[in-house]
N, C-alpha and C positions, 0 to 999 in steps of 0.2 A: 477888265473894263468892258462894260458892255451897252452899244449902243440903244438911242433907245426904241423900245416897239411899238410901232405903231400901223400896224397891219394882224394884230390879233394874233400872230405867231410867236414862237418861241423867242427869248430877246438875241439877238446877234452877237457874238461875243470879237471883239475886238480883233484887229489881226497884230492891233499893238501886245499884246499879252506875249504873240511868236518873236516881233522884233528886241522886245526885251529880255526875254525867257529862253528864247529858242526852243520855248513850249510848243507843240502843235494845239490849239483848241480844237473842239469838238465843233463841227456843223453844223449849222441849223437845222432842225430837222424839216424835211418836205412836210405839204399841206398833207400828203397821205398820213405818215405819222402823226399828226394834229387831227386828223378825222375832218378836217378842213374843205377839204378837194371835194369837186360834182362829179353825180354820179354819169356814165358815158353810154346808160342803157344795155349795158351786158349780161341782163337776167330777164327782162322783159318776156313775158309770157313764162315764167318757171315758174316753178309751185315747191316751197321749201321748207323744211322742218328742220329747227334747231333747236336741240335738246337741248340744256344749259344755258338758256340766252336769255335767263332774268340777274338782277345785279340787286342784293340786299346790301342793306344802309348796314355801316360797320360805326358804331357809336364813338371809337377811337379817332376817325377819319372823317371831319368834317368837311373836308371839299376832295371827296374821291376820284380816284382817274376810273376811265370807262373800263370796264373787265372784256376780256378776250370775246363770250359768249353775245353781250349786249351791244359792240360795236360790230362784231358779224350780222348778225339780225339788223341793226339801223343800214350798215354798208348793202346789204342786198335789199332791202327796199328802195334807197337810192338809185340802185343798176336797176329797178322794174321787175321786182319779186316780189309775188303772194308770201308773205312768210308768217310761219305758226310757230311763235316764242313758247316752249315746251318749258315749266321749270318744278321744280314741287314748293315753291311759292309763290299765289296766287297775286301779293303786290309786288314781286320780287318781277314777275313774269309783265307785269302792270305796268309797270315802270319803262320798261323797254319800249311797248306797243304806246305809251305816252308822248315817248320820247321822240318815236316815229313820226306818229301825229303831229306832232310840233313842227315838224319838219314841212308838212301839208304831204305827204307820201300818202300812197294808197291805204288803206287799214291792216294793220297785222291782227292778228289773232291771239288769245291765251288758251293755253290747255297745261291743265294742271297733272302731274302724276309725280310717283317715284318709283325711281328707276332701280330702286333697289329691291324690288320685288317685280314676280315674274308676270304676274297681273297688271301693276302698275305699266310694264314695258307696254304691253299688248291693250292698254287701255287708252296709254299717248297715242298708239298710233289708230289705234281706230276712231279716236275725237279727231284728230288731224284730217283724216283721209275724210272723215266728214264734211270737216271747212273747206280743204281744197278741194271736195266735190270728186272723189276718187283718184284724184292725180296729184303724184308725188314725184317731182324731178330729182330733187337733191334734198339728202340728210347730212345734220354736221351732229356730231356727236360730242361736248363737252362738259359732260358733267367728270368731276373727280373733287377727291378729295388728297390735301399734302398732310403728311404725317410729321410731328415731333417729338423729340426725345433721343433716346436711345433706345431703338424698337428691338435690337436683338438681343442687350441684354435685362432691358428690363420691362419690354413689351409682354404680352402675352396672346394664346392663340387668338380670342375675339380680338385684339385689334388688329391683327394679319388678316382677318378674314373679312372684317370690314374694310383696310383698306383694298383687300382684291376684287374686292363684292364691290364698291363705287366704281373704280378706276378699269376692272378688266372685266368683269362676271356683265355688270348692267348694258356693256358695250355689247358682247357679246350677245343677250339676251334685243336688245334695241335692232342689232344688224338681223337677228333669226325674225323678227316681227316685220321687218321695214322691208326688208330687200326684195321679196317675191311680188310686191307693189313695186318697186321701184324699177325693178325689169321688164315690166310690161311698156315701159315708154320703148315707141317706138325708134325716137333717134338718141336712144340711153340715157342712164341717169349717172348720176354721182355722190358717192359719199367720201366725205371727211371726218377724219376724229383729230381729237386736238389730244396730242398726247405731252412728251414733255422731250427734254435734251435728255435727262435723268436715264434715259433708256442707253445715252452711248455714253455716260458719264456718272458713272455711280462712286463718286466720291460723299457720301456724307450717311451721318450713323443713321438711316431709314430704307433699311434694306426691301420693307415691303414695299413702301414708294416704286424704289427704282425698279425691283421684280416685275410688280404690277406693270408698269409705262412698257420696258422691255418686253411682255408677255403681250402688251397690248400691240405693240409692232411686227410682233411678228402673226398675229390675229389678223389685220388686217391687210398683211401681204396675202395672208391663206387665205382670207375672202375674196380678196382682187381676183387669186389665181383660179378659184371655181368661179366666180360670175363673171368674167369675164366671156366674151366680149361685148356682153349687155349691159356690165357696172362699172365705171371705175372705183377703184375705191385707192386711196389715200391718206396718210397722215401727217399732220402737220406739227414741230417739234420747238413748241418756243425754250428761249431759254431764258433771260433776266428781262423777265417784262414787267412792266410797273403796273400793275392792276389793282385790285383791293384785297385777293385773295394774298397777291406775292409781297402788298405790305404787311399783312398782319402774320405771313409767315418770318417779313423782315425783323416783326417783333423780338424772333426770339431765334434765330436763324443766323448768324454771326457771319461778317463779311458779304453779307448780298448789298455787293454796289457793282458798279461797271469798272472798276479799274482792272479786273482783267477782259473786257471786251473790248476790241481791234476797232470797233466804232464810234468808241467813247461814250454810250450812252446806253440807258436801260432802254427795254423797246417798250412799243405802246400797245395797247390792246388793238387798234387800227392796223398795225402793222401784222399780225394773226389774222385780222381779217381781210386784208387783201390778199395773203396768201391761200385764204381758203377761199376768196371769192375767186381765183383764180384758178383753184382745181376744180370749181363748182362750173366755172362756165364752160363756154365751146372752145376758148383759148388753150387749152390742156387735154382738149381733144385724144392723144396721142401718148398721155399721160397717166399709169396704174402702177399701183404697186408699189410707190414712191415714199419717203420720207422726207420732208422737207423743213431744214432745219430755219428757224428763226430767230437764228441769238446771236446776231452782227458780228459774226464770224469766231465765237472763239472755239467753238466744236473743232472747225478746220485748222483753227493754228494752234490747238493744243491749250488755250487758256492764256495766252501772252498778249500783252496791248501792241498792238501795232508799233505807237511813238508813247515814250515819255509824255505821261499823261497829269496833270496839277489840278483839275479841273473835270465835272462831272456833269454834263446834261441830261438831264430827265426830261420822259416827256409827260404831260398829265391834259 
């Protein structure tokens, strides 16, 4: 039973469901997971490039949730960031700086490229470093692609090499173009990549996937530890987020619901971005080298639901 909603948030789910069931239900989720909550000025004067932060219309999915990339990009224009929505489509990229707009936020920027070529890296950042006018505080890094099938026994070498070439090679290539810009701020910069849980939990038949994400973590520790104490750098590790990529991977991807997550609920593309707006800002100051997991706890407990769970909220 669930009351009704009338504050534009998720509906409230009863506490009758516990008293008859001895069901625990799932919480409501906070305005942050709804993309709801104002912004408190904690980027103001930063100048940011977010690779991956256009969201393409998926024909399947007629009322999409916000993807990881596009709600990062909207949340730091909120907090008072320049930011340049990097994507290699041009409405995909569109979309987001729309979205902003709408909002009455400062202007975002499009710059088109792909990051799967080594021109393409080095051409996003020189359009970038154009708009913000030579200065670049923080980079988030989220392009990747999820793979399906059975990659090891019946993939083949081009698709291993594409998925390494999205998910670890482009990173690699973006951090060697970006970062000698990003060092020269004087009271430092930050970068984030958005990698996956798949790096501490390689249960499922896409061995290049998990390679890939695990290759990417330990990448970005080895860059923290050379630019340091100029860079931080970090990555951020969702795990069942509900975006539009992780439903069309639900397609065909069997068992992605939240019954094994401790929080009862798949995360939200918002919920990625406040973790990465918080490595991006001066709140984390203090903070490199990190892996910061965001999949409502079931990394930590091994995959097990906290309580006997009946009932599943999503957030969209």
């Amino acid at each position: 039973m669930a009351s009704k909603n009338t504050n534009g948030a998720a509906p409230v789910i009863s506490s009758a469901m516990e008293e008859v069931t001895g069901i625990i239900p799932p919480p409501q989720p906070p305005l942050e997971a709804l993309g709801q909550a104002p912004g408190r000025n904690r980027m103001v004067g930063k100048r940011v490039l977010v690779v991956g932060g256009g969201q393409s219309v998926n024909s399947f999915d007629p009322n999409p949730p916000v993807g990881n990339g596009r709600a990062i990009c909207v949340l730091l224009a909120r907090e008072g960031a320049t930011v340049v929505v990097a994507d290699r489509s041009a409405e995909a990229a569109q979309g987001t700086v729309d979205m902003i707009a709408k909002e009455g936020l400062p202007q975002a920027h499009v710059v088109v490229g792909d990051v799967s070529d080594p021109a393409g890296c080095s051409q996003i950042i020189q359009d970038s470093l154009r708009i913000l006018e030579g200065v670049m505080d923080g980079l988030v890094l989220g392009v990747g692609v999820v793979g399906f099938g059975d990659a090891l026994r019946k993939g083949t070498a081009e698709y291993w090499d594409t998925v390494m070439n999205l998910n670890l090679r482009s990173q690699y290539l973006m951090l060697q173009e970006a970062l000698p810009h990003i060092e020269k701020r004087p009271m430092g910069g930050s970068v984030v990549s958005i990698g996956s849980v798949a790096s501490l939990l390689p249960a499922s038949n896409e061995p290049a996937y998990h390679a890939s994400k695990a290759g990417l973590s330990v990448l970005i520790k080895n860059v923290a530890y050379q630019f340091a104490p100029k860079v931080r750098v970090n990555i951020v590790l969702p795990g069942l987020i509900d975006t539009p990529l992780g439903r069309s991977s639900g397609l065909v991807i069997k068992g992605r619901n939240a019954s094994a997550v401790p929080l009862a609920r798949q995360g939200s593309g918002w919920d990625v971005a406040y973790a990465t707006l918080w490595l991006l800002s001066g709140e984390s100051s203090f903070v490199t080298a990190q892996e910061i997991v965001i999949d409502g706890g079931r990394v930590g407990t091994g995959g097990k639901a906290a309580k006997p769970l009946n009932a599943v909220a999503e957030v969209s």
